[in-house]
N, C-alpha and C positions, 0 to 999 in steps of 0.2 A: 524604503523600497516600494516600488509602486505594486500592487496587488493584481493576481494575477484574478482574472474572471475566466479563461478560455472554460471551455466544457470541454502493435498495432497492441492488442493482445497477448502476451503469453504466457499464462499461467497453468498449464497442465493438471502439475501438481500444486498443494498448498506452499510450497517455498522455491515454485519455479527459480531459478534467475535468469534467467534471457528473457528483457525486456522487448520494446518496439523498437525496428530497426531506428537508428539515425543517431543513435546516444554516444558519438563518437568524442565529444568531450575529455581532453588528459584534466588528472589531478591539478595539473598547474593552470589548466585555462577555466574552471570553474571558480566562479567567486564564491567565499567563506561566507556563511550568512548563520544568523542567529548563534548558537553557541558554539559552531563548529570551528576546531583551530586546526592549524598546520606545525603545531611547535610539536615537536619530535622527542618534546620530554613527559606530553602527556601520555599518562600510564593509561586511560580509556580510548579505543582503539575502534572505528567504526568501519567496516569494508560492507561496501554498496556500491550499486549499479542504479542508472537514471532509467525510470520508467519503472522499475519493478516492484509493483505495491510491495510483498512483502517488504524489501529494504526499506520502501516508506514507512514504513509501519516501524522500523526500528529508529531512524529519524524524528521521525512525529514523536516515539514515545520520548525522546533525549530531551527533544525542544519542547514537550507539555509540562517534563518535570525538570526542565532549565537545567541540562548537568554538560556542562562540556564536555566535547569529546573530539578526537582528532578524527579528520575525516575524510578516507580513505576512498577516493571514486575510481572503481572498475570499469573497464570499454572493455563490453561485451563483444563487439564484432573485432577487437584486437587480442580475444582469450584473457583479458587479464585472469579471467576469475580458473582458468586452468593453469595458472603456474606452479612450480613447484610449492612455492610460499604460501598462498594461497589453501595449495589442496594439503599441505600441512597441520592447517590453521582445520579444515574441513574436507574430509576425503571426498566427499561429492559436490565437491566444484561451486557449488551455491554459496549467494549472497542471499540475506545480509550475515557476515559474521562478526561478534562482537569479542573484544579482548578488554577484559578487565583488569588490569596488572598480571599475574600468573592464571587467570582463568578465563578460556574461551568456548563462546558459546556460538551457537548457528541454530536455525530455525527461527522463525520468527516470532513465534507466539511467547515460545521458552527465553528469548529476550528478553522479549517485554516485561513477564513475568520478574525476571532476573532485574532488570534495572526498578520496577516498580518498590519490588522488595527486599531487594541490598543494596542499593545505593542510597544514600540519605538525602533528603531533597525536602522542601515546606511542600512540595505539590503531593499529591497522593492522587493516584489514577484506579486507586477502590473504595467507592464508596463505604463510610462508616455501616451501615442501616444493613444490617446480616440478609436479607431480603430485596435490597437491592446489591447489594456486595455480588451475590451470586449471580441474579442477571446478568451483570458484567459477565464473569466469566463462561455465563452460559453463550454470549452472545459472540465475546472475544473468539471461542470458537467456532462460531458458529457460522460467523463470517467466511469462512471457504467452501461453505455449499455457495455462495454468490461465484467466486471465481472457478469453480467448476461447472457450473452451468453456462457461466459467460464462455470460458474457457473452451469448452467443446463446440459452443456455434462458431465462436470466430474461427476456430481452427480448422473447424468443416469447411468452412465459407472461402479462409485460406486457400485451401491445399486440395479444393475442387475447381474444377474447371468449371465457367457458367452454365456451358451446356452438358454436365455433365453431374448437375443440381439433383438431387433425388426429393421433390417439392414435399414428397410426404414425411418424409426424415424428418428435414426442414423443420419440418410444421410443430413436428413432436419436441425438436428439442427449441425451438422458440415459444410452444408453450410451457414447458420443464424453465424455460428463461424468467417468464413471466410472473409465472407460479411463486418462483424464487422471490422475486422484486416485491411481489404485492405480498407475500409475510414482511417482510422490514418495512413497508408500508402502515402494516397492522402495528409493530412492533414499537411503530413512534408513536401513537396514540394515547396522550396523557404528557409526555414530557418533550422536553425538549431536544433531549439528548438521549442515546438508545438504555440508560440506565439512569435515569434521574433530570437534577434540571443541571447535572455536571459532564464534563467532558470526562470519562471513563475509560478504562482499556478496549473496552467495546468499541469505542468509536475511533480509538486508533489503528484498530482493526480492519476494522468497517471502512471505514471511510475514503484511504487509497485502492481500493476495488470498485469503491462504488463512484468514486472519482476518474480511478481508468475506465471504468463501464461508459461513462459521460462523454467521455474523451473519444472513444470509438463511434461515438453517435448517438448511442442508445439516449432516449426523448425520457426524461425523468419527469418533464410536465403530466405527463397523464398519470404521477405519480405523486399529491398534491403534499404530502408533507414530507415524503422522501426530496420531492423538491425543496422543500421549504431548510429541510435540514443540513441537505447540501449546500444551499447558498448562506445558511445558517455557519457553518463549517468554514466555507472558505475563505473569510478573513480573517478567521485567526490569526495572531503574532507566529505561532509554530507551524501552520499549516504551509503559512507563505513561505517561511524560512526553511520548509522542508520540499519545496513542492520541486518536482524535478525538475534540474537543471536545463532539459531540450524542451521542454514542453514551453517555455516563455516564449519561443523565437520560431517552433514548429506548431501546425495544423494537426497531423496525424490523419490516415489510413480514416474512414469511418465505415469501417464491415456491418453495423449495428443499423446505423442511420436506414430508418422508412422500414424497420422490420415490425 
């Protein structure tokens, strides 16, 4: 599979689901890749939507820790994710939702969690080292103050008219953007990876936010090892195999770019 390099928004809340428009893609026209199957007798069940870090985030973690799973893709601009089955599965509409034999889960972080530590897998996404252990999950959280801050400029930027920019706003939450960026800046300094020199829940976290932040524009070069990380990131086996389906063949909206 050739490797994707590309570098609108919508993440509100921490488990938005409504991605960037154009992820009009059915179940059947998306190619399987990495561990994901369509055999209808596996008992791990994955419902996501293309573009939405969070479901990335539930992806990523399947394919860090190789567990099959059947894979379920929702078209948000056709409601999949408001049907009745669906809102059965999770009464507020949101992807990603996971089904593990008789138990389902939504939210994304509590995924990850969940597949890290009941499903059996050689991979481990926490660190041994009780001190770096907890980084991770400091950071695994920690990761939604990035898509809240992203979140609120694109969505200004959205849903304002040009001439009807208020530059001071602007100004404050482009620096409230910044502010954000340059800690995870700080926060790679010494390793390679936001919790050690391994890939951790932290950065499954992390990493599809700071990948859609890329995607809308925002210049991660003035940002020398958050750069480094993310192209660090991008070839992984599991990043590729997760990375979303419309983004190989679309550009995307860049609301970010020259701010």
């Amino acid at each position: 599979m050739a490797a994707v390099t590309g570098n609108e928004f919508n993440m509100g809340t921490a488990d938005q689901e409504v991605a960037e428009s154009g992820s009009e893609e059915s179940e059947e026209e998306v190619e399987l890749t990495g561990h994901a199957t369509a055999d209808p007798a596996c008992q791990r069940v994955l419902y996501w939507g293309s573009g939405s870090p969070p479901a990335w985030r539930a992806r990523l973690c399947l394919e860090e820790k190789k567990i099959q799973y059947r894979s379920v893709m929702l078209s948000f601009e056709k409601q999949d994710h408001r049907t009745p089955q669906i809102l059965s599965l999770n009464p507020r509409g949101m992807v990603p939702i996971f089904v593990d034999g008789d138990t389902v889960l939504y939210e994304s972080l509590g995924i990850m969690q969940y597949i890290d530590s009941e499903i059996k897998s050689e991979v481990s996404l926490l660190p041994e080292n009780r001190r770096l252990r907890a980084r991770a999950l400091v950071r695994m959280n920690e990761a939604n103050n990035v898509s809240a801050v992203v979140g609120e400029v694109v969505y200004y930027l959205r849903r304002t008219a040009p001439s009807q920019i208020n530059e001071d706003y602007l100004r404050v939450k482009r620096e409230a953007l910044y502010k954000e960026i340059a800690l995870w800046e700080g926060y790679l300094d010494g390793g390679e990876f936001l919790a050690g020199d391994k890939v951790s829940l932290a950065d499954v976290s992390f990493f599809p936010t700071i990948a859609y932040t890329a995607r809308l524009g925002f210049d991660l070069s003035k940002f020398p090892r958050l750069n480094s990380y993310y192209h660090r990131m991008l070839p992984r086996e599991a990043v590729q195999a997760s990375w979303p389906p419309h983004w190989r063949n679309t550009d995307g909206a860049k609301p970010l770019k020259g701010l």
